[in-house]
C-alpha positions in Angstrom: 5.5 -93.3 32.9 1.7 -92.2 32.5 2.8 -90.9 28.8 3.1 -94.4 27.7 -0.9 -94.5 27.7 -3.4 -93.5 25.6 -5.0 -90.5 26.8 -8.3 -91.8 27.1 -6.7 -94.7 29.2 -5.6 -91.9 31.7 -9.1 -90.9 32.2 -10.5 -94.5 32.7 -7.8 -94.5 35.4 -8.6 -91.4 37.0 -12.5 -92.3 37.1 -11.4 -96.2 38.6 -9.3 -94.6 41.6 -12.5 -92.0 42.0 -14.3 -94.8 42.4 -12.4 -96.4 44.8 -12.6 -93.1 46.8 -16.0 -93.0 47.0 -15.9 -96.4 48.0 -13.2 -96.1 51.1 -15.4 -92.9 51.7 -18.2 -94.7 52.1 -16.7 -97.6 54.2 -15.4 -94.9 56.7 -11.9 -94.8 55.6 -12.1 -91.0 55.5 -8.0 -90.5 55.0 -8.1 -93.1 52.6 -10.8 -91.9 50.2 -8.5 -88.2 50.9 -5.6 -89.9 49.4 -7.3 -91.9 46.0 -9.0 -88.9 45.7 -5.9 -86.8 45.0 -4.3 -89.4 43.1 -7.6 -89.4 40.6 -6.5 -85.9 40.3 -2.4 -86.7 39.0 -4.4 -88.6 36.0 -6.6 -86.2 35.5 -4.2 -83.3 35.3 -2.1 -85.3 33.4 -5.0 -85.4 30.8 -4.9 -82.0 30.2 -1.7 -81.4 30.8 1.0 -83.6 29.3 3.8 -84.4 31.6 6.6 -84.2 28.5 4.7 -81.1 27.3 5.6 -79.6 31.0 9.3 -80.2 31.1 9.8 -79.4 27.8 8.5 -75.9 28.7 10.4 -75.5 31.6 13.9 -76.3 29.6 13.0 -74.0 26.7 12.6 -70.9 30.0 16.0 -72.0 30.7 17.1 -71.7 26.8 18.0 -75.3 26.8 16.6 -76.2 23.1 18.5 -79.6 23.4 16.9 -80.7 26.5 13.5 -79.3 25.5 13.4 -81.6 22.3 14.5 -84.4 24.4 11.1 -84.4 26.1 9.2 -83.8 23.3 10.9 -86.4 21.5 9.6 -89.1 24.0 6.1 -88.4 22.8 5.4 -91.4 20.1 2.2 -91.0 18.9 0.9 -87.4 19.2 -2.4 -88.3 17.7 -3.1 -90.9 20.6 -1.1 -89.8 23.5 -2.1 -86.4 23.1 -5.9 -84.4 23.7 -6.3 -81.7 20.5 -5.0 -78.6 22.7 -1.9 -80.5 23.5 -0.8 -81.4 20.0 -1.3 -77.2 19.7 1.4 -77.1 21.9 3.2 -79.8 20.8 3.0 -78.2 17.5 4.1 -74.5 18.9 6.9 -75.9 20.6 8.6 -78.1 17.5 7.9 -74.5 15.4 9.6 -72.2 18.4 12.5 -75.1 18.5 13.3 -75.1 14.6 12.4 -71.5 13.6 15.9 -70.6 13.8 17.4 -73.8 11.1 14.0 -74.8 9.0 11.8 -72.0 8.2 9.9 -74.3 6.0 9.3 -76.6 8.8 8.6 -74.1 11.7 5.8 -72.7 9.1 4.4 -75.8 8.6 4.5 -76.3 13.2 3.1 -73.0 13.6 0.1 -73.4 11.3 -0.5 -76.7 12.8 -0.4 -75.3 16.3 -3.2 -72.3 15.5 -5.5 -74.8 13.8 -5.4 -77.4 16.7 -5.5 -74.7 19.4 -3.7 -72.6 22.1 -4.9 -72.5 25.2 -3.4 -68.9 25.7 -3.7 -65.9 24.4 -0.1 -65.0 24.3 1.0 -68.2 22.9 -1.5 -67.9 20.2 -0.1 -64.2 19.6 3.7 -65.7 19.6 3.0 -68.1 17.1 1.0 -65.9 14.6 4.4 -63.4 14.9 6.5 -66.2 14.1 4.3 -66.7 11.0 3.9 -63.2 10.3 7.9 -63.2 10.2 8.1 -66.3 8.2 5.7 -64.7 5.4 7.5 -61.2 6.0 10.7 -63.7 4.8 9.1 -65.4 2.3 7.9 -61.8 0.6 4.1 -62.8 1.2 3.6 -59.0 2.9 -0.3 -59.1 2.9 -0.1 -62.2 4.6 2.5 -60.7 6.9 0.6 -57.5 8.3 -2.7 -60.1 8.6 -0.8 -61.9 10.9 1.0 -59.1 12.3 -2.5 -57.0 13.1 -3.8 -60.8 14.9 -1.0 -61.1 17.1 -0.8 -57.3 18.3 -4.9 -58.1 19.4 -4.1 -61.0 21.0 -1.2 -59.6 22.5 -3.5 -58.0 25.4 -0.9 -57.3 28.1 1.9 -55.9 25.4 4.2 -59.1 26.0 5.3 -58.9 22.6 4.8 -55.3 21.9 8.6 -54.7 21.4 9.3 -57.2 19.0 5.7 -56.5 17.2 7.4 -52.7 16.9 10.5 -54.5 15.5 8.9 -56.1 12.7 6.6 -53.4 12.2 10.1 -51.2 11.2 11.4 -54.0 9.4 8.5 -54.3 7.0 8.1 -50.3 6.6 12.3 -50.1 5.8 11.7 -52.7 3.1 8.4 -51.2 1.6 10.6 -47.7 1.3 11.9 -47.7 -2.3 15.6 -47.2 -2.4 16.0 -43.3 -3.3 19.8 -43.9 -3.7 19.4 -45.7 -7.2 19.7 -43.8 -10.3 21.2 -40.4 -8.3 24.6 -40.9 -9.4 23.8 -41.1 -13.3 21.7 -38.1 -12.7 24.4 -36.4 -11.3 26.7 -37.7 -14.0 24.4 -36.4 -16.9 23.8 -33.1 -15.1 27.7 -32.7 -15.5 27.7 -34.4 -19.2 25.4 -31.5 -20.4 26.6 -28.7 -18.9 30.3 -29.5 -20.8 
């Protein structure tokens, strides 16, 4: 319900309800001013934290990517409805969602995410391996260990450290020139010549 307003709406919200705390406060109506005081604080959570944002989060722990798009569908207007750290996420979640059909597209969610912000460390770190495996993809290797280096720093409490070691293999098995080319012909002409 909340979503439907402009972000900045929320806070004007959250500041008239304060106000109305303060004012049953100060009329004596302690229980009162208790309860507009915590309902200031739903509109001011729900500043910083996006209610759609939330619950799409909780149905991409459960791997439910249908249910988790469903929520962030329902956000219109990301520019308006969202605060800059939000549309990160917003961002991060649309790249983690179609990573698997669009790499194009996740590329494009992921780069959008790191320049509008992550809150978190580990998010930050998620994404930059997503782009570090895009790139790996895409043949840009440079790119790829850049990224790759920047998410095993922000990676502080080794969340990621297996699939960092995975990619890491990955990108040393395709750097390893192929030594089975050109060994049969050799073979062949060693047997040409001694005849």
């Amino acid at each position: 319900m909340f979503n439907m307003f402009n972000k900045n709406i929320k806070l004007i919200c959250a500041l008239l309800v304060l106000s109305y705390a303060v004012y049953e406060f100060t009329e004596g109506n302690v229980g009162n001013g208790i309860m507009f005081t915590l309902l200031s604080s739903i509109f001011i959570f729900l500043y910083f934290k996006n209610e759609f944002i939330l619950l799409s989060f909780l149905k991409l722990r459960k791997q439910d990517f249908d249910g988790a798009k469903k929520w962030l569908d329902k956000i219109k207007n990301p520019a308006t409805t969202l605060t800059k750290k939000q549309q990160g996420y917003y961002n991060y979640l649309n790249g983690i969602m179609v990573s698997q059909t669009n790499m194009n597209e996740a590329e494009k969610y992921f780069k959008n995410a790191i320049s509008f912000g992550l809150s978190m460390d580990h998010d930050l770190a998620m994404a930059k391996l997503n782009l570090a495996g895009i790139a790996f993809s895409k043949r840009r290797k440079q790119e790829a260990n850049t990224l790759l280096s920047e998410a095993q720093k922000l990676d502080k409490r080794g969340m990621l450290s297996d699939q960092i070691k995975m990619m890491k293999q990955q990108m040393k098995k395709a750097s390893i020139p192929n030594q089975h080319y050109g060994s049969p012909t050799s073979a062949r002409q060693g047997r040409r010549s001694r005849r």
